[in-house]
Chimera marker file (.cmm) of the C-alpha trace (Angstrom):
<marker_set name="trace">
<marker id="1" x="10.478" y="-4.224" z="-1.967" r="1" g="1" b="0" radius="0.5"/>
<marker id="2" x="14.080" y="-2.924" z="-1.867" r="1" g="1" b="0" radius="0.5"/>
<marker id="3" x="16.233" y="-4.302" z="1.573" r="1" g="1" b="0" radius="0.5"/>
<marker id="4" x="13.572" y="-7.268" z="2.187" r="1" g="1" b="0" radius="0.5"/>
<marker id="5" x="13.260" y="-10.907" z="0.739" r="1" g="1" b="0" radius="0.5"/>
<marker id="6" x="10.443" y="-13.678" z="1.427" r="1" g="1" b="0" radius="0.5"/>
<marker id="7" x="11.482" y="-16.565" z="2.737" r="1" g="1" b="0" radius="0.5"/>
<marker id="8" x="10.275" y="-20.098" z="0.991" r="1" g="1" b="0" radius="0.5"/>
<marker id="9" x="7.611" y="-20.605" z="4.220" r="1" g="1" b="0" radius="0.5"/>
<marker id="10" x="6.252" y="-17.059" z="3.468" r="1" g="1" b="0" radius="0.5"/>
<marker id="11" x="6.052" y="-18.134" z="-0.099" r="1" g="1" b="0" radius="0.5"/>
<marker id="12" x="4.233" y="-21.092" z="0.623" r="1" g="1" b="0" radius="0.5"/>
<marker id="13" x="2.146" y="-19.459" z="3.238" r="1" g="1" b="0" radius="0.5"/>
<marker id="14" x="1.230" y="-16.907" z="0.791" r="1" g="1" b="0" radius="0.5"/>
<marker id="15" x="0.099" y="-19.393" z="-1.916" r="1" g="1" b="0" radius="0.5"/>
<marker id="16" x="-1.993" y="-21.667" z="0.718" r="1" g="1" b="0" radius="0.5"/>
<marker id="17" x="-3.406" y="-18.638" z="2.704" r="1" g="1" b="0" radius="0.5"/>
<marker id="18" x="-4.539" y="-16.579" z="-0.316" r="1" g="1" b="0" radius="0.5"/>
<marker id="19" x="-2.293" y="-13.505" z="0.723" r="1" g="1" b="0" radius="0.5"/>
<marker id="20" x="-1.560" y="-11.356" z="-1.850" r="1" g="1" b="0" radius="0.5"/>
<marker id="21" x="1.338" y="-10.164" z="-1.995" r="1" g="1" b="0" radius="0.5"/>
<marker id="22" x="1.070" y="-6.599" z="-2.968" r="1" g="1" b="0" radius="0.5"/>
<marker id="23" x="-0.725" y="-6.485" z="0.640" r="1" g="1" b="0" radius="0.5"/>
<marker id="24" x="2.462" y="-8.165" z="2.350" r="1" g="1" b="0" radius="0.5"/>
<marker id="25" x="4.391" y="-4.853" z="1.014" r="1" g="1" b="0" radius="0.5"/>
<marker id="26" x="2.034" y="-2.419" z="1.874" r="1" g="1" b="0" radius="0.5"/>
<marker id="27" x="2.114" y="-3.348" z="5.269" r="1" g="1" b="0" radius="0.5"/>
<marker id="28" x="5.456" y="-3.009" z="5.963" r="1" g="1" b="0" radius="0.5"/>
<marker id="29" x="5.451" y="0.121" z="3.676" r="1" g="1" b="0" radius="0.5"/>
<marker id="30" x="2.707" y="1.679" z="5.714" r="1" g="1" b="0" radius="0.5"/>
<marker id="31" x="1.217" y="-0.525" z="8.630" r="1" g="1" b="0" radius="0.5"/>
<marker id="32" x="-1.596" y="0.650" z="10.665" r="1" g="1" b="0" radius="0.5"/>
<marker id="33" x="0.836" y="-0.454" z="14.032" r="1" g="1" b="0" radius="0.5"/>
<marker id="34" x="3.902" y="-2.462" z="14.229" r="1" g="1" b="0" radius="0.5"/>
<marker id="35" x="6.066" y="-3.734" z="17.516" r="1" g="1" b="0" radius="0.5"/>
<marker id="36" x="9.406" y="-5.112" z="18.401" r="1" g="1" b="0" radius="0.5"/>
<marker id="37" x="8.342" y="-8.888" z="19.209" r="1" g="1" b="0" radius="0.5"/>
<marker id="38" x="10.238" y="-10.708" z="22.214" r="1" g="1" b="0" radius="0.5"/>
<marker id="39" x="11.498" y="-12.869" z="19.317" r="1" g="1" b="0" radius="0.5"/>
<marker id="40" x="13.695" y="-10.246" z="18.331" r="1" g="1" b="0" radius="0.5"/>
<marker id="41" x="11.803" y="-9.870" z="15.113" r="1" g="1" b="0" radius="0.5"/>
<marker id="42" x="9.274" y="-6.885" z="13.784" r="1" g="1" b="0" radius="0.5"/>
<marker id="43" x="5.572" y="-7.037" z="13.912" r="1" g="1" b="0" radius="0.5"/>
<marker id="44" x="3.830" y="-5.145" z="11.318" r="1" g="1" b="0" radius="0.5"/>
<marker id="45" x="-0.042" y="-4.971" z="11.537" r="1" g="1" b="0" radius="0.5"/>
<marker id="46" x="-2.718" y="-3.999" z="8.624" r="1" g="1" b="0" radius="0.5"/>
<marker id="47" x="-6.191" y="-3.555" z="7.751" r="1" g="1" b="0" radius="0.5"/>
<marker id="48" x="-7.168" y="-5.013" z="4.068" r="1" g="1" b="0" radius="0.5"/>
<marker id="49" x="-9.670" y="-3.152" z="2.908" r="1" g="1" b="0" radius="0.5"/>
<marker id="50" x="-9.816" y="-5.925" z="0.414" r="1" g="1" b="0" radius="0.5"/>
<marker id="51" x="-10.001" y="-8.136" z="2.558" r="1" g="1" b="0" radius="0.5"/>
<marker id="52" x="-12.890" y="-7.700" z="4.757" r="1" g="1" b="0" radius="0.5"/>
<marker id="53" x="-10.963" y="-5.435" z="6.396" r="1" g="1" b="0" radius="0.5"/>
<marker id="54" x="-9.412" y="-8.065" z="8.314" r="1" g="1" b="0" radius="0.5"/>
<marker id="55" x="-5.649" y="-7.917" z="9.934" r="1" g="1" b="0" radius="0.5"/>
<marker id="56" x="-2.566" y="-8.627" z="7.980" r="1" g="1" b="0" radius="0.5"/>
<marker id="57" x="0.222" y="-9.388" z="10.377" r="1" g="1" b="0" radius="0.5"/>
<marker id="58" x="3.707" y="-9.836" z="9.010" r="1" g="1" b="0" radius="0.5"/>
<marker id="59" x="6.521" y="-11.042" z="10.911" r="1" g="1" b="0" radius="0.5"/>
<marker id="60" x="10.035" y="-9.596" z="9.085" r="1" g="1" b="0" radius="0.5"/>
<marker id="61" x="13.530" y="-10.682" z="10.887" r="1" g="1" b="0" radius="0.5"/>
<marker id="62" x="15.756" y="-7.498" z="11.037" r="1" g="1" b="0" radius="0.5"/>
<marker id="63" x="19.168" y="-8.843" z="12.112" r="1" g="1" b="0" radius="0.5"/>
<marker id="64" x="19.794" y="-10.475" z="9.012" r="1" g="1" b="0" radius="0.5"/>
<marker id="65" x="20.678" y="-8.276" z="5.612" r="1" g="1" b="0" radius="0.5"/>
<marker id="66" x="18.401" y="-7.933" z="3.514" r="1" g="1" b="0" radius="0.5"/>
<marker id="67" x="15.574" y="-8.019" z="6.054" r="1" g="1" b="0" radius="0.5"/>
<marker id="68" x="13.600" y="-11.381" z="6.085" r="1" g="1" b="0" radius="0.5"/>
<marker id="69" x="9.763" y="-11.797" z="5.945" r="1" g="1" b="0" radius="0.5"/>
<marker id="70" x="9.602" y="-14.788" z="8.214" r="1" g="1" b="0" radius="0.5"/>
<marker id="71" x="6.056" y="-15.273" z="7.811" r="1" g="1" b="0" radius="0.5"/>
<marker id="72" x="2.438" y="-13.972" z="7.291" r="1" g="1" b="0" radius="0.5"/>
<marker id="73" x="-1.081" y="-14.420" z="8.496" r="1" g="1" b="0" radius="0.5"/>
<marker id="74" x="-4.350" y="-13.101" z="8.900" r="1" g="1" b="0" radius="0.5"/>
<link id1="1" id2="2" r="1" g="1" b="0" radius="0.2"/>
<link id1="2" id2="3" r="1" g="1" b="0" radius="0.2"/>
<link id1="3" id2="4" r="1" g="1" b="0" radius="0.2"/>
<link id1="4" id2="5" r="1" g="1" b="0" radius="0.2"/>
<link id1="5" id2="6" r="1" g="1" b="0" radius="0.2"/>
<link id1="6" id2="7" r="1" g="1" b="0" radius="0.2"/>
<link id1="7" id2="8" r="1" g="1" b="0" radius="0.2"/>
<link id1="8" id2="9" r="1" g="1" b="0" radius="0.2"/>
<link id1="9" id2="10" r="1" g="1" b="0" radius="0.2"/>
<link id1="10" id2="11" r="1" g="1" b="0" radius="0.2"/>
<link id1="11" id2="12" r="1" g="1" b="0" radius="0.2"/>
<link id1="12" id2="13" r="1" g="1" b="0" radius="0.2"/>
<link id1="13" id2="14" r="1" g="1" b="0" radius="0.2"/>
<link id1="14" id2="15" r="1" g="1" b="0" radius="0.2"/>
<link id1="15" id2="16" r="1" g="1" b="0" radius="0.2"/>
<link id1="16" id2="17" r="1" g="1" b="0" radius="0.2"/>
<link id1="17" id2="18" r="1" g="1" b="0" radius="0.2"/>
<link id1="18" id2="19" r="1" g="1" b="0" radius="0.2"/>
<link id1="19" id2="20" r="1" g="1" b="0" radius="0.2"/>
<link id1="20" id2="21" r="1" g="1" b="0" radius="0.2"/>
<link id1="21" id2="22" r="1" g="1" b="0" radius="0.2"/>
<link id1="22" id2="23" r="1" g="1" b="0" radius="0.2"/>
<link id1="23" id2="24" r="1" g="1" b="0" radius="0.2"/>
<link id1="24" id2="25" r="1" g="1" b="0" radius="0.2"/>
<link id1="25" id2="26" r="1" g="1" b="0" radius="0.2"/>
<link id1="26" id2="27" r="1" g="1" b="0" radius="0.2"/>
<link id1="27" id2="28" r="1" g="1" b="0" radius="0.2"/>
<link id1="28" id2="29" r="1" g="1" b="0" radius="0.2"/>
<link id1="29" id2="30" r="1" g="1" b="0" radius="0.2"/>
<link id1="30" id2="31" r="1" g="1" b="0" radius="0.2"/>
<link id1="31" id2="32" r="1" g="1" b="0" radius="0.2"/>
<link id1="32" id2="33" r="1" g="1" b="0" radius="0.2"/>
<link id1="33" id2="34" r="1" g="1" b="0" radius="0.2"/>
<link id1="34" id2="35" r="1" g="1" b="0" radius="0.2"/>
<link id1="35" id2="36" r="1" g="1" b="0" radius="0.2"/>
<link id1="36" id2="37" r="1" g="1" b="0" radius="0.2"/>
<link id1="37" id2="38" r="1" g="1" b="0" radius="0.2"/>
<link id1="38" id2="39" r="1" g="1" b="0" radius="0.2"/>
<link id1="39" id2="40" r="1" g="1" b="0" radius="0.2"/>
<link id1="40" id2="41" r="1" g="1" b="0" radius="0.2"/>
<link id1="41" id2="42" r="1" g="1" b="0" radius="0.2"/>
<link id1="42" id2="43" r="1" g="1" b="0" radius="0.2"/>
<link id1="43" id2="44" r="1" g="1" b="0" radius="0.2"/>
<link id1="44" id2="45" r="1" g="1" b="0" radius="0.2"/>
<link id1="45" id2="46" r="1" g="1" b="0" radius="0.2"/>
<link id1="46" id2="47" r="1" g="1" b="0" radius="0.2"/>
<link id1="47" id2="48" r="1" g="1" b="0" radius="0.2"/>
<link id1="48" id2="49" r="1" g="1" b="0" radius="0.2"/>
<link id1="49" id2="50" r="1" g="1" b="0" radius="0.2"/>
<link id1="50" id2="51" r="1" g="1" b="0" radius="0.2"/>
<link id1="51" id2="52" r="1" g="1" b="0" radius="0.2"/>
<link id1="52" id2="53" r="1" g="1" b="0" radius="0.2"/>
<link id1="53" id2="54" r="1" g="1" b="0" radius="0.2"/>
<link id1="54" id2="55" r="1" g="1" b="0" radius="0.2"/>
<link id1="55" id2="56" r="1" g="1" b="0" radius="0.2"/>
<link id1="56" id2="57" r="1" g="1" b="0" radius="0.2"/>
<link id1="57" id2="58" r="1" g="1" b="0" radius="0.2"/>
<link id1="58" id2="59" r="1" g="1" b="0" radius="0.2"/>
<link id1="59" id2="60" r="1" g="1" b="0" radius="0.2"/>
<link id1="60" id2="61" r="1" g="1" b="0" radius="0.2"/>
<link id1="61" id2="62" r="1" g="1" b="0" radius="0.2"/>
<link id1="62" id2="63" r="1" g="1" b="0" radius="0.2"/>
<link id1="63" id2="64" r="1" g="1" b="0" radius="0.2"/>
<link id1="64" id2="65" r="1" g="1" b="0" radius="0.2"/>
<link id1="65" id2="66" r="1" g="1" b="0" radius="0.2"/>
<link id1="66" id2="67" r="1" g="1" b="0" radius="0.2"/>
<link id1="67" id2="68" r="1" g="1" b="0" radius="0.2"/>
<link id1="68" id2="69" r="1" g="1" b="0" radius="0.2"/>
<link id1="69" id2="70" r="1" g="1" b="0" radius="0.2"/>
<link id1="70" id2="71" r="1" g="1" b="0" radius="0.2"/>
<link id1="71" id2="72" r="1" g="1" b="0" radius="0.2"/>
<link id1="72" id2="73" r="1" g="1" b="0" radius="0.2"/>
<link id1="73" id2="74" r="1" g="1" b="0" radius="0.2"/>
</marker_set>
C-alpha cells in the first residue's frame, strides 16, 4: 500500500501469527474504527470475516515518512 512500509517485527509477527497480509491493508484501507493511541501512533481496528470474524488491530507510526506499520495482532 502506497505511503506505508512494514517493519521487520510486523513481518515476523505476520509470519508467526498467521496474519495475512492482504487483511493488514484492508484495515487501514477501510477499518471498522481506528484511534489516535497515547503512543502517538494510529490504531486501526477490523473484523475478518475470514477469520472468525475476530479483530485485526494494527498499530501504524505516522510521524515518520512513509508511514510505519509497527505491529499487528489479533
Amino acid at each position: 500500500m502506497q505511503n506505508f512500509i512494514l517493519s521487520g517485527h510486523t513481518k515476523d509477527m505476520i509470519k508467526e501469527r498467521k496474519i495475512s497480509e492482504d487483511w493488514v491493508w484492508r484495515t487501514i484501507k477501510n477499518p471498522d474504527w481506528k484511534n489516535s493511541g497515547k503512543d502517538g501512533n494510529i490504531h486501526y481496528f477490523k473484523g475478518i470475516t475470514e477469520h472468525e470474524e475476530r479483530i485485526l488491530h494494527v498499530v501504524v507510526n505516522p510521524n515518520i515518512t512513509p508511514m510505519k506499520v509497527v505491529t499487528v495482532f489479533f
